[in-house]
Biotite code that builds the C-alpha atoms (Angstrom):
import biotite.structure as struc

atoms = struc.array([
    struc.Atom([55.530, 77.615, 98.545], chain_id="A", res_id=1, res_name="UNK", atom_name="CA", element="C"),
    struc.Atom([53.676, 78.840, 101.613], chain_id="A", res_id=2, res_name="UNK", atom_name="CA", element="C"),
    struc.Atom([52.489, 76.759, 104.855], chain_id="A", res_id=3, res_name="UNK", atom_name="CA", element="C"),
    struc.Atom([49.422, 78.205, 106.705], chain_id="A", res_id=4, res_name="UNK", atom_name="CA", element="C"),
    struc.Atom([49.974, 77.416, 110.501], chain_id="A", res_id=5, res_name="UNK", atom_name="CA", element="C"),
    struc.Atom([47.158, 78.029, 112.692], chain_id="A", res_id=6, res_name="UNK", atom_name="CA", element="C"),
    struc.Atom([48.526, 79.077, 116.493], chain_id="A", res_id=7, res_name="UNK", atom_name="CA", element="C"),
    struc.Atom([48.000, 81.283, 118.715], chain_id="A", res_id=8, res_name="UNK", atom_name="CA", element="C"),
    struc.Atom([51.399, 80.227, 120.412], chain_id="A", res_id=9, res_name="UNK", atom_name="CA", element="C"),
    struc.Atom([53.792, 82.737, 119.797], chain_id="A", res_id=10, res_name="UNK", atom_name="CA", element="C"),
    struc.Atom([56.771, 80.566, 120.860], chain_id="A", res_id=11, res_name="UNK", atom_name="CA", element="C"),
    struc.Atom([55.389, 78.276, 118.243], chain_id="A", res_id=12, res_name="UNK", atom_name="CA", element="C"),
    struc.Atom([55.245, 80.624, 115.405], chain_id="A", res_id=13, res_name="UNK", atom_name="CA", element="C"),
    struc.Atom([58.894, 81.737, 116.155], chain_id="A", res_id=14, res_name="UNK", atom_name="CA", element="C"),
    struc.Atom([60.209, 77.932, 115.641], chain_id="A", res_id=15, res_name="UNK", atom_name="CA", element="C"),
    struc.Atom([57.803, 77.642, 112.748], chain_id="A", res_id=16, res_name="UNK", atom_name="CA", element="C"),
    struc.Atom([59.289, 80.566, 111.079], chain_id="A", res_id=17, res_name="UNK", atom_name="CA", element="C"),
    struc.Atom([62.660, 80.203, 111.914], chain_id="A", res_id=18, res_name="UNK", atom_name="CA", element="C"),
    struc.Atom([62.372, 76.583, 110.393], chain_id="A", res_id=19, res_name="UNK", atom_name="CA", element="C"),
    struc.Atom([61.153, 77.449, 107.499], chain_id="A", res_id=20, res_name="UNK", atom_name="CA", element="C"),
    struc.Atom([63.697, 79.881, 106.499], chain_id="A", res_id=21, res_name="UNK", atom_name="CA", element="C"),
    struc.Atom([66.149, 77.513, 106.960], chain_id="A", res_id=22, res_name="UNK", atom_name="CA", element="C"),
    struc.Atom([63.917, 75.102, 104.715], chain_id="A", res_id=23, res_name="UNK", atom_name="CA", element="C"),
    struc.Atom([63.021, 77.744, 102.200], chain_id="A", res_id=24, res_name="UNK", atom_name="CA", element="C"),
    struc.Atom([59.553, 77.806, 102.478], chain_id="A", res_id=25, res_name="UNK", atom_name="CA", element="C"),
    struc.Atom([57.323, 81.254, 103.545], chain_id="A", res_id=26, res_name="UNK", atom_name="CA", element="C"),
    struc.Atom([55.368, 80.323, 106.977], chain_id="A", res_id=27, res_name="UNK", atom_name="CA", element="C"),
    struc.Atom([51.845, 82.198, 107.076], chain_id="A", res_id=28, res_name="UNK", atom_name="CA", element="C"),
    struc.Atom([51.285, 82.435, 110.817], chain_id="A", res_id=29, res_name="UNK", atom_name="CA", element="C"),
    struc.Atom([47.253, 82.473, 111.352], chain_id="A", res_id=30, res_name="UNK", atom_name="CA", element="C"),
    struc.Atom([46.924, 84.019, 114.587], chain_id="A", res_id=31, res_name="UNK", atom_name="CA", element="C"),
    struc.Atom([43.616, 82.058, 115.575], chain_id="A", res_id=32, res_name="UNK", atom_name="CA", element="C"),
    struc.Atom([42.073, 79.988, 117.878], chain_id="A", res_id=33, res_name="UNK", atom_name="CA", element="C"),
    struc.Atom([41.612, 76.260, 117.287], chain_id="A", res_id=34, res_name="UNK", atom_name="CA", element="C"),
    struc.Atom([39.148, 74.157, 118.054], chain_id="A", res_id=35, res_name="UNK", atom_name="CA", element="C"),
    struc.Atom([40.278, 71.648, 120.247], chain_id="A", res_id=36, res_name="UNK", atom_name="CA", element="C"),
    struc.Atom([38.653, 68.335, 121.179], chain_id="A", res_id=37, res_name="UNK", atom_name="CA", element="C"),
    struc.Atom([39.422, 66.087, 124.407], chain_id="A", res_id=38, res_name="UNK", atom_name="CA", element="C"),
    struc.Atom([41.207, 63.259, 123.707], chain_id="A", res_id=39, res_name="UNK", atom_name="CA", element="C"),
    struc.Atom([43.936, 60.854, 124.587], chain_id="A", res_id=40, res_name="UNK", atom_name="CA", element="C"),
    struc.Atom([46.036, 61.051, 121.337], chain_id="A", res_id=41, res_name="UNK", atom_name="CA", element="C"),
    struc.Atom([47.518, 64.090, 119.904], chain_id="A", res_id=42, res_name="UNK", atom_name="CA", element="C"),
    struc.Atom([46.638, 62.696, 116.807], chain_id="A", res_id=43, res_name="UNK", atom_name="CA", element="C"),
    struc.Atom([43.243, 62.763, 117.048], chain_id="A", res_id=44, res_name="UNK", atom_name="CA", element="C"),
    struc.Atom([43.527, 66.857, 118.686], chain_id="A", res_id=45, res_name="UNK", atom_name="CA", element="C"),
    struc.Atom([45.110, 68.232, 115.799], chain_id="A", res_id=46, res_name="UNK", atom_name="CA", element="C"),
    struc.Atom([43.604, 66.404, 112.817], chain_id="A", res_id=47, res_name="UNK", atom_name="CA", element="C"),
    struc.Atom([40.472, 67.569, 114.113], chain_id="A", res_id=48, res_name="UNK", atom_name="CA", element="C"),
    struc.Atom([41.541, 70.792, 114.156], chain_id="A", res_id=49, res_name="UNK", atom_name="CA", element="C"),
    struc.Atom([43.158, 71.367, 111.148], chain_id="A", res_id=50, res_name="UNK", atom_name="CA", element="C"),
    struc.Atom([39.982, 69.899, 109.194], chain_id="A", res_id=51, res_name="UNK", atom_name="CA", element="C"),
    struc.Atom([37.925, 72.026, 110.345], chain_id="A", res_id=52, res_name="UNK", atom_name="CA", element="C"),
    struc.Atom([40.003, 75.175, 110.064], chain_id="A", res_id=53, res_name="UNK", atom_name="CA", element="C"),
    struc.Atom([40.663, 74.266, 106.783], chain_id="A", res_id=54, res_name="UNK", atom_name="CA", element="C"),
    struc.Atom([37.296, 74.070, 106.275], chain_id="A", res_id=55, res_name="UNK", atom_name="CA", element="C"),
    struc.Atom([36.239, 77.378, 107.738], chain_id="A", res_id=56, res_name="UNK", atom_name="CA", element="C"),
    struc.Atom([39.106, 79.373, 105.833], chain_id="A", res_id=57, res_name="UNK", atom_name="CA", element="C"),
    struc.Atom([38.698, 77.185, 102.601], chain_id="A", res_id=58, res_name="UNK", atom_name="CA", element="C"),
    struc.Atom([42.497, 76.696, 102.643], chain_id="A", res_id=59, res_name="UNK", atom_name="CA", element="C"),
    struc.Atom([45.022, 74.557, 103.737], chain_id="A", res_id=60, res_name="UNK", atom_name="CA", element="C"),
    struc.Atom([45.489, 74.615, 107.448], chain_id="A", res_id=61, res_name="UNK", atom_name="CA", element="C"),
    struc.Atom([48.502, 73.384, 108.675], chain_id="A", res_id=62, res_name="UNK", atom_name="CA", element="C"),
    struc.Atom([48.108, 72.659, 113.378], chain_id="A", res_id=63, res_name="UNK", atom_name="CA", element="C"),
    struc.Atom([50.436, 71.509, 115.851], chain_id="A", res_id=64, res_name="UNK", atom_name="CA", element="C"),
    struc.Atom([49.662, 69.851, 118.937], chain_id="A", res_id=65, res_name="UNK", atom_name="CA", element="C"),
    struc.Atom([52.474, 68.748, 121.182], chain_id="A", res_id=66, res_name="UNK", atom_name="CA", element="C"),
    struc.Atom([52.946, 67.085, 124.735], chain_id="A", res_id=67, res_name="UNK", atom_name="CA", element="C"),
    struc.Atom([55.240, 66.383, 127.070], chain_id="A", res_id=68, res_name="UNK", atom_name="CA", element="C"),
    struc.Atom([54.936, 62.796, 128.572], chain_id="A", res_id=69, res_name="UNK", atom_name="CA", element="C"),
    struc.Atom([56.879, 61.443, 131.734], chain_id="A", res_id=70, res_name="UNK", atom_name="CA", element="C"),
    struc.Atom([57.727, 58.175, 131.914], chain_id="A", res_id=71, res_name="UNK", atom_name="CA", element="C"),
    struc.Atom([57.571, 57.474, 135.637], chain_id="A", res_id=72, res_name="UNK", atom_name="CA", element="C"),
    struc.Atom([54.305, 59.656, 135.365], chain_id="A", res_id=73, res_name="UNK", atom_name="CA", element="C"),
    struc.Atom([52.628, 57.134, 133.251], chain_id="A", res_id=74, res_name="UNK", atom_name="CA", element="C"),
    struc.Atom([53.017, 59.546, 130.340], chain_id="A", res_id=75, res_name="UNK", atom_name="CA", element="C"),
    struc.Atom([51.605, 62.527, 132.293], chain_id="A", res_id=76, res_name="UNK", atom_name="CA", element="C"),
    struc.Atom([50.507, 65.538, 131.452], chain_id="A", res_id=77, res_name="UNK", atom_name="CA", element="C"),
    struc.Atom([51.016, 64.106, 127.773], chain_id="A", res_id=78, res_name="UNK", atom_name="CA", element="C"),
    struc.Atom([47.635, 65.796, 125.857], chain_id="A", res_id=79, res_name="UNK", atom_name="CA", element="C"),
    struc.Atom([46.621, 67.682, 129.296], chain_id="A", res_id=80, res_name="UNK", atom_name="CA", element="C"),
    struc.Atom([50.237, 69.742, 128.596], chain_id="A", res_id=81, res_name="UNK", atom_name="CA", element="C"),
    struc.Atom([49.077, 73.282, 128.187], chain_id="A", res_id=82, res_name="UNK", atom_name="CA", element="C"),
    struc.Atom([46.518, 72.545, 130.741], chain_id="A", res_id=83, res_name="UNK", atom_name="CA", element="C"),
    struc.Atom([48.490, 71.521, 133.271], chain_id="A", res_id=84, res_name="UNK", atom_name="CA", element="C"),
    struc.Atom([51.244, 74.131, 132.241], chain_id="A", res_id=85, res_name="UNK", atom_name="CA", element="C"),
    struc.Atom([48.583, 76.864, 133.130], chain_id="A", res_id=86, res_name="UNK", atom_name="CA", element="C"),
    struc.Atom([47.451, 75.564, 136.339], chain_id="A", res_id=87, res_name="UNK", atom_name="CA", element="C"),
    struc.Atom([50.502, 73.667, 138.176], chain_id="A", res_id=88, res_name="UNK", atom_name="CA", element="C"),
    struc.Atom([53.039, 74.707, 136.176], chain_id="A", res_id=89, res_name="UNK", atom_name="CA", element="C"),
    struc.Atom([56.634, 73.664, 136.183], chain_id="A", res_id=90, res_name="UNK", atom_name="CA", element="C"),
    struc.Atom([56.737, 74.104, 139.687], chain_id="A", res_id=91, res_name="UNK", atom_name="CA", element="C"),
    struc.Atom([54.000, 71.143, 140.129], chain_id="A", res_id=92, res_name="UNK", atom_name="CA", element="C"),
    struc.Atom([55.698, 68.881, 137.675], chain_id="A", res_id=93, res_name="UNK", atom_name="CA", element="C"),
    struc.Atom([58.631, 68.922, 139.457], chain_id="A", res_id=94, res_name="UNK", atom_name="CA", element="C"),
    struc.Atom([57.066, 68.416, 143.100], chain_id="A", res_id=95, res_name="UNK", atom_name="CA", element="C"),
    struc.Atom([55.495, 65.391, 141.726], chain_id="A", res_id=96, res_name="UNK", atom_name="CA", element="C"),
    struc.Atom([58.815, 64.244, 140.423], chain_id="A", res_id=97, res_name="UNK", atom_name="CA", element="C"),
    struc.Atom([60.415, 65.129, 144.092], chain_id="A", res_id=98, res_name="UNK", atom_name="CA", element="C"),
    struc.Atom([62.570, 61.294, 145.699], chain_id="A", res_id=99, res_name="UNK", atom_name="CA", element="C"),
    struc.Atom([62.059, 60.054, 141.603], chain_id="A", res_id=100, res_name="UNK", atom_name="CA", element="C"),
    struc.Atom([64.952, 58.640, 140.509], chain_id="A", res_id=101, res_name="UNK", atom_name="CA", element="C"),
    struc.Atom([63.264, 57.628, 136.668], chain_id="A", res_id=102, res_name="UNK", atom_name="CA", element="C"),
    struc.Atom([63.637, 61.283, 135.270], chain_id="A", res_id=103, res_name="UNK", atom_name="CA", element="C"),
    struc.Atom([62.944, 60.154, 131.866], chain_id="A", res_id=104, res_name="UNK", atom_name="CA", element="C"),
    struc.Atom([60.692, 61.699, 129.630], chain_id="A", res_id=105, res_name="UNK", atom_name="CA", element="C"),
    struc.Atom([60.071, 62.532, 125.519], chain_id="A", res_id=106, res_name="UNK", atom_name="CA", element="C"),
    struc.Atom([58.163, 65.362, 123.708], chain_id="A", res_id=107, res_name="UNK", atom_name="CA", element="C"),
    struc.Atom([55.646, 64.204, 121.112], chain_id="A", res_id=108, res_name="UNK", atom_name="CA", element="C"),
    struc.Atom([54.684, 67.002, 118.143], chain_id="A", res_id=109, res_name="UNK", atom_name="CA", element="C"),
    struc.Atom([52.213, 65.945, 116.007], chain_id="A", res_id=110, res_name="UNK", atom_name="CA", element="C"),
    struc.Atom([51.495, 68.339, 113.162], chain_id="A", res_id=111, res_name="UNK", atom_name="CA", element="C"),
    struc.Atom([48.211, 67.515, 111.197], chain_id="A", res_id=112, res_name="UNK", atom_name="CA", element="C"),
    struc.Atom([47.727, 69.149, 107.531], chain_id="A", res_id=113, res_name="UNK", atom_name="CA", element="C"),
    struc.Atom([44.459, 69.279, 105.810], chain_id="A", res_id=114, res_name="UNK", atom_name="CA", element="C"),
    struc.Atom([43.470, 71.161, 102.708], chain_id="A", res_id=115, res_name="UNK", atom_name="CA", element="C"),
    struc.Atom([39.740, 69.931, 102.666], chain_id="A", res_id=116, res_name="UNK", atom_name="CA", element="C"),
    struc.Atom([38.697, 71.395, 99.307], chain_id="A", res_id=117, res_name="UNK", atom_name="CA", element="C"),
    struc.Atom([41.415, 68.759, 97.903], chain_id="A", res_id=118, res_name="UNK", atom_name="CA", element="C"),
    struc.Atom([40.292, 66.200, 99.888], chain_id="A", res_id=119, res_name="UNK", atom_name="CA", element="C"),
    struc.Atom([43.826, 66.170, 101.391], chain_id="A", res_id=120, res_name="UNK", atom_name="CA", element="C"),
    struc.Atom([44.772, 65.020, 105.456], chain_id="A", res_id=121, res_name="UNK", atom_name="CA", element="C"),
    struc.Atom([48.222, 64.016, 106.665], chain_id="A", res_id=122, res_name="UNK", atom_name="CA", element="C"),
    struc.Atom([49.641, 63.444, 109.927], chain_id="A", res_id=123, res_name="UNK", atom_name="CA", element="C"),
    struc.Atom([52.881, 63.646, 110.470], chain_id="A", res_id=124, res_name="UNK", atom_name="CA", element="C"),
    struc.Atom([55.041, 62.572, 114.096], chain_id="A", res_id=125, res_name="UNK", atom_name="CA", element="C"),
    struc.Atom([58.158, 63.935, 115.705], chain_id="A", res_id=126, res_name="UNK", atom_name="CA", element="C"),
    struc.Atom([59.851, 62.480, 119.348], chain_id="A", res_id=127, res_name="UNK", atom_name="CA", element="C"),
    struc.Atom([62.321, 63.647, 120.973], chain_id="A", res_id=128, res_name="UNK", atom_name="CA", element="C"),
    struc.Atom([63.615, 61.811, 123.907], chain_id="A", res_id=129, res_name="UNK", atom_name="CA", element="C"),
    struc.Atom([65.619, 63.438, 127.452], chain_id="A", res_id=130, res_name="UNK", atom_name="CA", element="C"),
    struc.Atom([65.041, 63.765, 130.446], chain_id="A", res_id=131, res_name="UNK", atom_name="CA", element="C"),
    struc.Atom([63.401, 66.164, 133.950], chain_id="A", res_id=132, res_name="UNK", atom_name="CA", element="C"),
    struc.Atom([65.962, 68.436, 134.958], chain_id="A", res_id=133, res_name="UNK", atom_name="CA", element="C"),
    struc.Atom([66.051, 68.487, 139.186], chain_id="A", res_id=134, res_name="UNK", atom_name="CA", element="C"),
    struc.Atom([65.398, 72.711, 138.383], chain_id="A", res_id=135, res_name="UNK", atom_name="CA", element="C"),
    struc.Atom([64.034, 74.727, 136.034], chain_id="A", res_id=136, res_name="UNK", atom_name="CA", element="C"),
    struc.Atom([67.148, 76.207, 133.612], chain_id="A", res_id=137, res_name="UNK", atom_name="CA", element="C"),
    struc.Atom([67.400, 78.859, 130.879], chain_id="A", res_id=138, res_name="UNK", atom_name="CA", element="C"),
    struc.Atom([65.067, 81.615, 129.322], chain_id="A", res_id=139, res_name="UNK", atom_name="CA", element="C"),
    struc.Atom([64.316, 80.917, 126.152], chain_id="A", res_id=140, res_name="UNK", atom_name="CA", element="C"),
    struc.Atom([61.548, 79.071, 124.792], chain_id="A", res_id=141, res_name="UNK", atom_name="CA", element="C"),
    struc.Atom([58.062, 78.522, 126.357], chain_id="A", res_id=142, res_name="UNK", atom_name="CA", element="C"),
    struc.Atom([56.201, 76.003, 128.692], chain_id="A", res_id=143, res_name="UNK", atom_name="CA", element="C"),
    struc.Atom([58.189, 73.107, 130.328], chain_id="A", res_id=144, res_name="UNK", atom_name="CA", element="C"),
    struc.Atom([61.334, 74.124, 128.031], chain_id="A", res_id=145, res_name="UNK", atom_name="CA", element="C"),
    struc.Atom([62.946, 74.716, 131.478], chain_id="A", res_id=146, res_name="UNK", atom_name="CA", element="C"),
    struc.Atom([62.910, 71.406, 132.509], chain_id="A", res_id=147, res_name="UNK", atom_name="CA", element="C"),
    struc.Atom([63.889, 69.587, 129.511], chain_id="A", res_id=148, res_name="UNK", atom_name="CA", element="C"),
    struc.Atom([67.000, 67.665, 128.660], chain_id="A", res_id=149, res_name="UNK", atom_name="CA", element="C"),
    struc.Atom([66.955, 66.274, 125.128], chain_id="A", res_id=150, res_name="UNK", atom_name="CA", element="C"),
    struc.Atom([68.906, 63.404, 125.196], chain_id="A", res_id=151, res_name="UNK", atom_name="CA", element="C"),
    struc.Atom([72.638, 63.601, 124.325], chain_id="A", res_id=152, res_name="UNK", atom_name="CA", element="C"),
    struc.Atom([72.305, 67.334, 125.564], chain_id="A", res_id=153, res_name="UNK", atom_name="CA", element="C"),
    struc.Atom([73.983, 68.961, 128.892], chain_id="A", res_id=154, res_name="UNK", atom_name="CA", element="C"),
    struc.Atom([71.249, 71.490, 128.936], chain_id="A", res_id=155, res_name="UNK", atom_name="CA", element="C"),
    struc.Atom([67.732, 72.020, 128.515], chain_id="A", res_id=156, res_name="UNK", atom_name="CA", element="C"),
    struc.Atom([65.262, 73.597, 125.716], chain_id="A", res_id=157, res_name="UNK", atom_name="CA", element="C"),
    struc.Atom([65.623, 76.702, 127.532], chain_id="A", res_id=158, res_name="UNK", atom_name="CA", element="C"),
    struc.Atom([69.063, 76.791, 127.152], chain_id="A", res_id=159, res_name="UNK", atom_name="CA", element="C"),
    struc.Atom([69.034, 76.959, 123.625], chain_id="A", res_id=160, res_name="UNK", atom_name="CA", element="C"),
    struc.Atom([68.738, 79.162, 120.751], chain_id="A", res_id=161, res_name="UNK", atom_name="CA", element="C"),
    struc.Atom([65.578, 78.692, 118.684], chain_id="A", res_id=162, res_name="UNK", atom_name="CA", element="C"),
    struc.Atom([68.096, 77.417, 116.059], chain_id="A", res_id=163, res_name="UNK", atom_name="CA", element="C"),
    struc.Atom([69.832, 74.797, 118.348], chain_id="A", res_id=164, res_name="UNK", atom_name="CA", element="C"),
    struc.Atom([66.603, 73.802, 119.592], chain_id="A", res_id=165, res_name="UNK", atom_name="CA", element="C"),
    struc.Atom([65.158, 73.382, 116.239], chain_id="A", res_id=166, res_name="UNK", atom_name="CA", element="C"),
    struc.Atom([68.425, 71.208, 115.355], chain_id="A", res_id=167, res_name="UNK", atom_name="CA", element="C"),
    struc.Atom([67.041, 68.402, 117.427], chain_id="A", res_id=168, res_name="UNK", atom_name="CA", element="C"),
    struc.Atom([63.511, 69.151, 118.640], chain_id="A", res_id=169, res_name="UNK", atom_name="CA", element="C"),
    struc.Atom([59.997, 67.059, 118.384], chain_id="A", res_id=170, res_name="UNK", atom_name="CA", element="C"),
    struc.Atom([58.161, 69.884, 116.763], chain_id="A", res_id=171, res_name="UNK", atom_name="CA", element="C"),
    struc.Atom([61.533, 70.550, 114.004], chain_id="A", res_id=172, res_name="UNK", atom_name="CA", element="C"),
    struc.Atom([61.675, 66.474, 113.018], chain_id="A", res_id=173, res_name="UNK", atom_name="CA", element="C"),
    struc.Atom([57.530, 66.771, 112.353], chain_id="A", res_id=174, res_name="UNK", atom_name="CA", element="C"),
    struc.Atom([58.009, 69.982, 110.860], chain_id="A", res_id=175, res_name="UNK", atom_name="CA", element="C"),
    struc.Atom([60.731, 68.720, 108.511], chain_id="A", res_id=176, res_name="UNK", atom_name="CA", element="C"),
    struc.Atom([58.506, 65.599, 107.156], chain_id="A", res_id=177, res_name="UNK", atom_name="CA", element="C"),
    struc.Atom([55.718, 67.838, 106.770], chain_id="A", res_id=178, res_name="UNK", atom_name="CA", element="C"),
    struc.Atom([57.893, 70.126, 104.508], chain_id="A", res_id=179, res_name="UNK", atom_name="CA", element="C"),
    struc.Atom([59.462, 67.324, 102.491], chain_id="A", res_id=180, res_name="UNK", atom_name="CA", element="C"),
    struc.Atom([55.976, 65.593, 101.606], chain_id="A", res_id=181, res_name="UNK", atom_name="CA", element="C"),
    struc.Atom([54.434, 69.318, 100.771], chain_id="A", res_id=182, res_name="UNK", atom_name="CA", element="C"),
    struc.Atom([57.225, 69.672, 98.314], chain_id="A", res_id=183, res_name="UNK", atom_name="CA", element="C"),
    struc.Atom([56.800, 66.549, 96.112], chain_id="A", res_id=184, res_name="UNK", atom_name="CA", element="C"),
    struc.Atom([52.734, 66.791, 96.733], chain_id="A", res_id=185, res_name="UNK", atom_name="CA", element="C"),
    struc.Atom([51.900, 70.620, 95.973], chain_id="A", res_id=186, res_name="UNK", atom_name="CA", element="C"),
])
């Protein structure tokens, strides 16, 4: 069984891989740009996406979209992530969180499949709630792993192996229905 995941993200397509050796099924990283539509639901971002790179490569496309949304923020930077990744960084997010005392926040993957010659779209969800650590923390990982605290966790993304991380992240839970619907379906 093979999954083709379309990302350019390479700290994407290291999770992805690593998660599906430990689920036993072969990851096919398409290194490709998606298209990528403004909207206010993730939803919406990669579902578009997938159908029409499935469409293009006459395959099944399997893309990822993920945000990080702060509660006392009003969800922000939630779909703007990368954006606002690339132009304020973590640096910005936490000077807007500076004298905040609601620190709370969740990462929402949502990872949309479409095989378009089947006729085939699913969407499938994965949350992971924590919290905005007062300082960025740990190497590993990519964007605001830094500054996350998964809930029930001492230490952030960024702190973790890929395989810890995977353990408990937004993207792994998604990543894990995905795999277990692909299995009975294909």
């Amino acid at each position: 069984m093979k999954l083709n995941i379309l990302t350019t993200n390479q700290g994407k397509a290291k999770e992805f891989i690593e998660l599906g050796k430990e689920l036993n099924v072969e990851v096919n990283i398409i290194n490709q740009y998606k298209m990528e539509i403004q909207s206010e639901r993730l939803e919406d971002i990669a579902l578009t996406a997938a159908i029409l790179a499935s469409t293009q490569l006459k395959n099944h496309v399997i893309v990822e979209d993920a945000g990080l949304f702060i509660n006392s923020l009003r969800g922000f930077p939630g779909v703007y992530s990368s954006y606002v990744f690339k132009t304020i960084g973590i640096k910005g997010i936490l000077k807007l969180l500076e004298n905040v005392k609601d620190r709370s926040a969740y990462f929402k993957s949502v990872i949309a499949f479409a095989d378009m010659g089947r006729g085939v779209i699913k969407v499938f969800t994965g949350i992971i709630e924590g919290h905005i650590a007062y300082e960025p923390r740990g190497t590993s990982g990519f964007g605001f792993d830094p500054i996350f605290i998964p809930k029930g966790y001492n230490k952030t993304f960024a702190e973790m192996s890929i395989k810890e991380k995977n353990k408990v992240s937004h993207r792994a839970k998604a990543f894990r229905k995905l795999v277990e619907w692909f299995k009975t379906s294909f």
